[in-house]
N, C-alpha and C positions, 0 to 999 in steps of 0.2 A: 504493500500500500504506500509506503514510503517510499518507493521510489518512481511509482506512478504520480504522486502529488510532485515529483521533483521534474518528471519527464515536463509535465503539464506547465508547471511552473518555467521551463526552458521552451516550453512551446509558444509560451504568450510574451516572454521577454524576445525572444526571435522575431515576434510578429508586430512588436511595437513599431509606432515611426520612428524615422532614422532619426539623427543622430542632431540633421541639421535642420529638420521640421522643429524637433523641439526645441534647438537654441533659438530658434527662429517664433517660438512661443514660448514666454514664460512661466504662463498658467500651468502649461502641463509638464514642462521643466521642473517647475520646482515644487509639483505637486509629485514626478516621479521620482525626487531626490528624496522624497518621505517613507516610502517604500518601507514596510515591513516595522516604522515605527509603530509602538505600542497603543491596542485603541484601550484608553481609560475616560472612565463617564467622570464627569463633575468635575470638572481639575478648574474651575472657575468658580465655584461655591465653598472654598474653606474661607475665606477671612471672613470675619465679621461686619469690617466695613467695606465695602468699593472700590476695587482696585485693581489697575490694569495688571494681568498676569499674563506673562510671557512663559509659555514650554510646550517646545516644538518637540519635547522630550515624550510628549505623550498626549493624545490627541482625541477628541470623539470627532464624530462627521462634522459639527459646524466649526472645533475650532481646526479643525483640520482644514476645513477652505478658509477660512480666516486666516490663519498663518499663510498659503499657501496665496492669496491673492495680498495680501501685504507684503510678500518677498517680491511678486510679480511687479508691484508698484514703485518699485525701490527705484530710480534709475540707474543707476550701477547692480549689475548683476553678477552672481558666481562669485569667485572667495572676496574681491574687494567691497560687498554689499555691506552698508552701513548699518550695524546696528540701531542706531538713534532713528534712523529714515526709516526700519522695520516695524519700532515700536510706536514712531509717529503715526504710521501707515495703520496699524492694529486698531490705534485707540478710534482711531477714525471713520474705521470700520464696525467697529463692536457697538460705539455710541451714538445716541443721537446725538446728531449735530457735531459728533467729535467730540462732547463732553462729558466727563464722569461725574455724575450726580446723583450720584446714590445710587442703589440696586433697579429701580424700576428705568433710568436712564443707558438702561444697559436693552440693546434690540433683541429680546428673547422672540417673539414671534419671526419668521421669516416675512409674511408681508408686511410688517414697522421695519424689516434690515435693507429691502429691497426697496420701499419706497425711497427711504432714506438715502444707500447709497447712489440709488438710481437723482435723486435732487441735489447729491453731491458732488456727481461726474463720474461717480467710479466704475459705474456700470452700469450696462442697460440690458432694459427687460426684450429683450428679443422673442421672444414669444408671441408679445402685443401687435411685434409690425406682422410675423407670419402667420399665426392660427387664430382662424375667426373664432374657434371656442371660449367662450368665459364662463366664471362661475363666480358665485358670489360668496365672499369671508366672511364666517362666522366664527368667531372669536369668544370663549370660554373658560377654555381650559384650568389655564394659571388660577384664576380668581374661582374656581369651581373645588380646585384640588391642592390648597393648599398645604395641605401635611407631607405630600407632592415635593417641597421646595422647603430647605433650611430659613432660607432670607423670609418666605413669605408666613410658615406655618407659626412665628413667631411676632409676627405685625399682623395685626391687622390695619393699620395705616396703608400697609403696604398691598395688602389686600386690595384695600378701596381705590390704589391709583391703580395698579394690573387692571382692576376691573377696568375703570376708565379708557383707559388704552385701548381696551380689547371693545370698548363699547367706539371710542372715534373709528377703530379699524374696520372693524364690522359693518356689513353693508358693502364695501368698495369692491367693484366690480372686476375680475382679473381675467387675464389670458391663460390660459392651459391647452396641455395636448394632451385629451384623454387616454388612455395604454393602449384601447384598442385600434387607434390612430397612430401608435406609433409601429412601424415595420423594423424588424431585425437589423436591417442596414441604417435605421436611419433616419433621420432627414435630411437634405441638402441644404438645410440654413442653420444645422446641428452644427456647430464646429469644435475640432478640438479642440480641450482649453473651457469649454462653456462650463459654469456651472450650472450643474442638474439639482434642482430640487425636486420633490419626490411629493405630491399632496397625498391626503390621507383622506379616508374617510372615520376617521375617530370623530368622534362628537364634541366641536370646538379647540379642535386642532387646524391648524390650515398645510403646515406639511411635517413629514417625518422624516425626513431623509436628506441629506445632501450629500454631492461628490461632483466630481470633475468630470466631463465626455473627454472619452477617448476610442477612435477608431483602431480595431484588430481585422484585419483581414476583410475588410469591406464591411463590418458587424459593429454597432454602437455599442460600447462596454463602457463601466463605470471605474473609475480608479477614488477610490473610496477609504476612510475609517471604517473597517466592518465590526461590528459589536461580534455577531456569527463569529469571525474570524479573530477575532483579540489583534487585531492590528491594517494597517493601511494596504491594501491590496489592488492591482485589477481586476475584478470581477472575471471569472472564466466566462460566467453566462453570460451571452447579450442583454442588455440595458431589459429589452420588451420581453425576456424569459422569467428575468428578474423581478419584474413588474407584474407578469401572470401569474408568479406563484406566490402573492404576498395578495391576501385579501383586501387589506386594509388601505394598500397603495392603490392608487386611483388612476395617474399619471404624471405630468414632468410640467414645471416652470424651466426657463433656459433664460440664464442671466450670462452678460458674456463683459468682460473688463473691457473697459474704455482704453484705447492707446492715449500711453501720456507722455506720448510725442508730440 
């Protein structure tokens, strides 16, 4: 069995893009420089108060494209890449507005990270200009289930702004590409590099998953934090196999970094 998982494992790094696709993309550069780091949940809830944490040491799905699109952002890339421009880049991304104001100021929903980075320049929702599909966010969870969450299960202050949030969010009308629209290959406005977010049909969730598109052999694959897997992987299965056998997943947002040329 073990050497079947290694064959397999030597079949998808063969089939990755070359060498000079990916210096020639960041995103997924320096998303397959993470490769095999360790996936750990919550590595952003131990302090008590609000504060940027940097560890590329250990990752779930969100902070795994968080890191992974704040290195993209750097303008110097590979070993001269600045620390200070990475953690600039972080705060920027995790917060609204770029500011840390306490727990609730921190983008936990993806539709509050997406709106926001998308009003910031960082990214844009490419989904919007190609698939006429939308659905509308319904926003719950956090403020439903707070024993759920350290920060909230001990405020209820905090309670009462989550809800807030989740009450401006809710209603706003979004682009998606159902699972069943999406094909094995693809789509031709997927590009390497995008980031995939994954909707859910949990009750007041808007999505559950994130990772990075990557093409294998003409096949849309994720290169992802797998909780399954205890660490950052390319998915063997295609993105839409992936999709089919997870009840709860519904289909994909496609966010893609703004060149910051």
């Amino acid at each position: 069995m073990k050497k079947m998982t290694s064959l397999l494992s030597c079949a998808l790094l063969l089939a990755l893009p070359e060498v000079g696709a990916q210096e020639s993309n960041p995103m997924l550069s320096n998303g397959l420089k993470l490769l095999n780091t360790p996936y750990v949940a919550y590595t952003l809830e131990g302090n008590s108060e609000e504060e940027l944490v940097v560890n590329c040491d250990e990752v779930d799905c969100t902070t795994f494209v968080e890191n992974v699109l704040a290195m993209a952002l750097c303008p110097t890339q590979g070993e001269q890449m600045s620390e200070a421009d990475f953690m600039k880049n972080l705060q920027n991304i995790r917060y609204r507005n770029g500011q840390i104001n306490g727990y609730t100021s921190r983008l936990h929903y993806m539709t509050d990270w997406i709106n926001d980075n998308v009003q910031k320049g960082l990214i844009e929702d490419v989904t919007a200009q190609y698939s006429p599909s939308t659905q509308t966010v319904n926003l719950s969870f956090m403020s439903s289930h707070p024993e759920l969450y350290k920060q909230l299960n001990s405020s209820p202050e905090r309670v009462a702004e989550m809800a807030s949030i989740e009450q401006r969010l809710s209603g706003q009308q979004v682009h998606w590409v159902p699972k069943n629209m999406l094909p094995a290959q693809g789509l031709p406005w997927i590009k390497n590099g995008d980031i995939i977010a994954i909707t859910t049909n949990t009750p007041g969730l808007d999505i559950s998953h994130l990772g990075i598109a990557i093409y294998i052999k003409d096949q849309l694959h994720l290169l992802h934090a797998s909780s399954k897997q205890k660490k950052v992987v390319v998915e063997k299965l295609a993105l839409s196999r992936q999709l089919a056998g997870n009840k709860t997943w519904t289909g994909i947002r496609v966010l893609r970094m703004k060149s910051i040329n």
